[in-house]
C-alpha positions as CSV (number, residue, x, y, z in Angstrom):
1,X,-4.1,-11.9,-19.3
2,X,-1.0,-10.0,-20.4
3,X,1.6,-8.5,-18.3
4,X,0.3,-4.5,-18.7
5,X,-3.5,-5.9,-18.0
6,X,-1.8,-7.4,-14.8
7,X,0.1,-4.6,-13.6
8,X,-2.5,-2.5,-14.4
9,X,-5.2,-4.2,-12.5
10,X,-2.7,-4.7,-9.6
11,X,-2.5,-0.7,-9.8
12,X,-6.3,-0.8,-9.9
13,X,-6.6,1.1,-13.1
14,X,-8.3,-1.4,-14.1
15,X,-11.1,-4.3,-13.0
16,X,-9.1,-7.6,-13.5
17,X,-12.4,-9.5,-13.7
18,X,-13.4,-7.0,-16.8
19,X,-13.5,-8.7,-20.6
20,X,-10.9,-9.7,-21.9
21,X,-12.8,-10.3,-25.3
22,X,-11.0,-7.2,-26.5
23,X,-7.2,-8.5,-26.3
24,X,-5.7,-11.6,-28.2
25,X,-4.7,-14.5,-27.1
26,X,-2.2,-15.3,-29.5
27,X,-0.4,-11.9,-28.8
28,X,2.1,-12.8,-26.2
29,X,3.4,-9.9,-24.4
30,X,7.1,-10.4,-23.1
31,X,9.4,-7.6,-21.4
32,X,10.3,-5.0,-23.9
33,X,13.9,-3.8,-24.7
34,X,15.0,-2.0,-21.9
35,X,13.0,-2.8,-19.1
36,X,14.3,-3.4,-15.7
37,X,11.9,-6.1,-14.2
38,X,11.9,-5.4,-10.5
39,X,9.8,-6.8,-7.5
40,X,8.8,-3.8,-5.5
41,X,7.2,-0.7,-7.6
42,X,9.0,1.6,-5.6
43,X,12.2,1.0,-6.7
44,X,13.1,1.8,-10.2
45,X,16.9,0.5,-11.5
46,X,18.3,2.4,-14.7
47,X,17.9,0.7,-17.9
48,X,19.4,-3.0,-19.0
49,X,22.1,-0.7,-21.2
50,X,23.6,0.3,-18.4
51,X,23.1,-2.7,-15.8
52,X,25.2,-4.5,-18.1
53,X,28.0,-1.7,-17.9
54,X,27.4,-2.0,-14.6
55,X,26.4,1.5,-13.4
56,X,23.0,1.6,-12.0
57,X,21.6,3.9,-9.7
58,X,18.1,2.8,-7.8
59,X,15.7,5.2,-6.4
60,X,13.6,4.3,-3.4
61,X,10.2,5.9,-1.8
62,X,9.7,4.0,0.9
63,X,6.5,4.0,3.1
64,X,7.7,3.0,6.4
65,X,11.0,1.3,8.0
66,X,9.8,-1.6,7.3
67,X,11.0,-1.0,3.4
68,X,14.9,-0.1,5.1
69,X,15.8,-4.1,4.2
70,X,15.0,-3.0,0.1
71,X,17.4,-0.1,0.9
72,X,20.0,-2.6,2.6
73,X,19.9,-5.1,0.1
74,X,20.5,-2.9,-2.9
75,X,23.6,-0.9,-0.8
76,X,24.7,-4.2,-0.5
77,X,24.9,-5.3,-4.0
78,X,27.1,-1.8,-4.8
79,X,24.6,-0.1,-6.6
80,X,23.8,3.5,-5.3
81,X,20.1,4.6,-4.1
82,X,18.8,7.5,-3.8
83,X,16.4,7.7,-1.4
84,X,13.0,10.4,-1.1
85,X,11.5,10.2,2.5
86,X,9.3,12.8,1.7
87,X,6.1,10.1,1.8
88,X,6.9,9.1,5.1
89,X,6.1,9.9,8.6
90,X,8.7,11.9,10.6
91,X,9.5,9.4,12.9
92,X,10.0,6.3,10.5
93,X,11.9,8.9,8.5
94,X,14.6,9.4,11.3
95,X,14.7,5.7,12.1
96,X,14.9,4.9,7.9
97,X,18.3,7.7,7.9
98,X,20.0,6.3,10.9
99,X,19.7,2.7,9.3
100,X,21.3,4.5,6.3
101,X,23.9,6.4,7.7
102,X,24.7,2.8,9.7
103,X,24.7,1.1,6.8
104,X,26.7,3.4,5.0
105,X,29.4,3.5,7.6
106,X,29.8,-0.1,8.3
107,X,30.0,-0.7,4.4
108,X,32.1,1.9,4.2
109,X,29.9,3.8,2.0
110,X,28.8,7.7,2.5
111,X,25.3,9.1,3.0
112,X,24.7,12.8,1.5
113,X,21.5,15.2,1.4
114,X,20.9,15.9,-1.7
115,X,17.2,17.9,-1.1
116,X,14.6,18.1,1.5
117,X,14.2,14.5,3.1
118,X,16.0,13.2,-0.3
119,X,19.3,10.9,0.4
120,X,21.9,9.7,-2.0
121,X,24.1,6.2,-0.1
122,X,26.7,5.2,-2.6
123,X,29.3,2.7,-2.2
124,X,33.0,3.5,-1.4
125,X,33.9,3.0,-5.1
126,X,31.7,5.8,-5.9
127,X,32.7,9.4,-6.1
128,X,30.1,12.5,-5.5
129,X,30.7,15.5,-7.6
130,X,29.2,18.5,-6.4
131,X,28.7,21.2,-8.6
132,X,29.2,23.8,-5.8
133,X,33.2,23.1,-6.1
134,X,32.4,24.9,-10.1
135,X,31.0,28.1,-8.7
136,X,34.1,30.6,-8.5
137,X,35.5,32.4,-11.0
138,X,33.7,31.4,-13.9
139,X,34.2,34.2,-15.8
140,X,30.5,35.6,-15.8
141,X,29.5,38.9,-14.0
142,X,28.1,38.6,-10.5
143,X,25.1,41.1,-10.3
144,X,24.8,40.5,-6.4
């Protein structure tokens, strides 16, 4: 069975114990160019271009605290994650951004809102432009 018939059966798009008369067997299907292979579907990492330049952001939707350790381990490694609580239930949500804000300060990282129950924890060699610093004069007419 290939490796999209697998992930999609693990997705349950499809039956795995459907026929697999239909695909051949001498076809072996490898990762394509690009792809970052990662264990846990939530978490997506930018594409092999720029893991080798080594700037990759990781975006996690976790569905309870016990996915905070996914969070840790990829703050750990220096690679910034963004993450979306808005799947989660208020109070693993509270307990998911105190482990964050803990495990940005103790790794001397920073924590910011970036939406509604959306986080952004980058590393101290990371810099957060804000585009709010931009809004003065710019020249165009205010209506307001």
């Amino acid at each position: 069975m290939g490796s999209v018939r697998k992930a999609s059966a693990w997705l349950g798009l499809v039956d795995d114990s459907d026929d697999e008369r239909y695909y051949d067997d001498d076809y072996s299907e490898g990762p394509e160019p690009g792809d970052a292979w990662v264990t846990d579907p939530r978490v997506r990492v930018a594409d092999q271009a720029a893991q080798d330049q080594g700037s990759r952001i990781a975006t996690v939707t976790p569905d309870g605290f016990r996915d905070a350790r996914g969070i840790g381990e990829l703050f750990r490694e220096g690679i910034p994650v963004i993450v979306n609580l808005t799947a989660m239930e208020t109070a693993d949500a509270k307990r998911v951004v105190d482990f964050a804000a803990g495990l940005t300060f103790g790794l001397r990282g920073s924590i910011e809102r970036v939406a509604t129950r959306v986080f952004l924890l980058t590393p101290p060699d990371y810099q957060i432009v804000s585009g709010e610093a931009r809004r003065g004069n710019s020249g165009f007419f205010n209506q307001s």
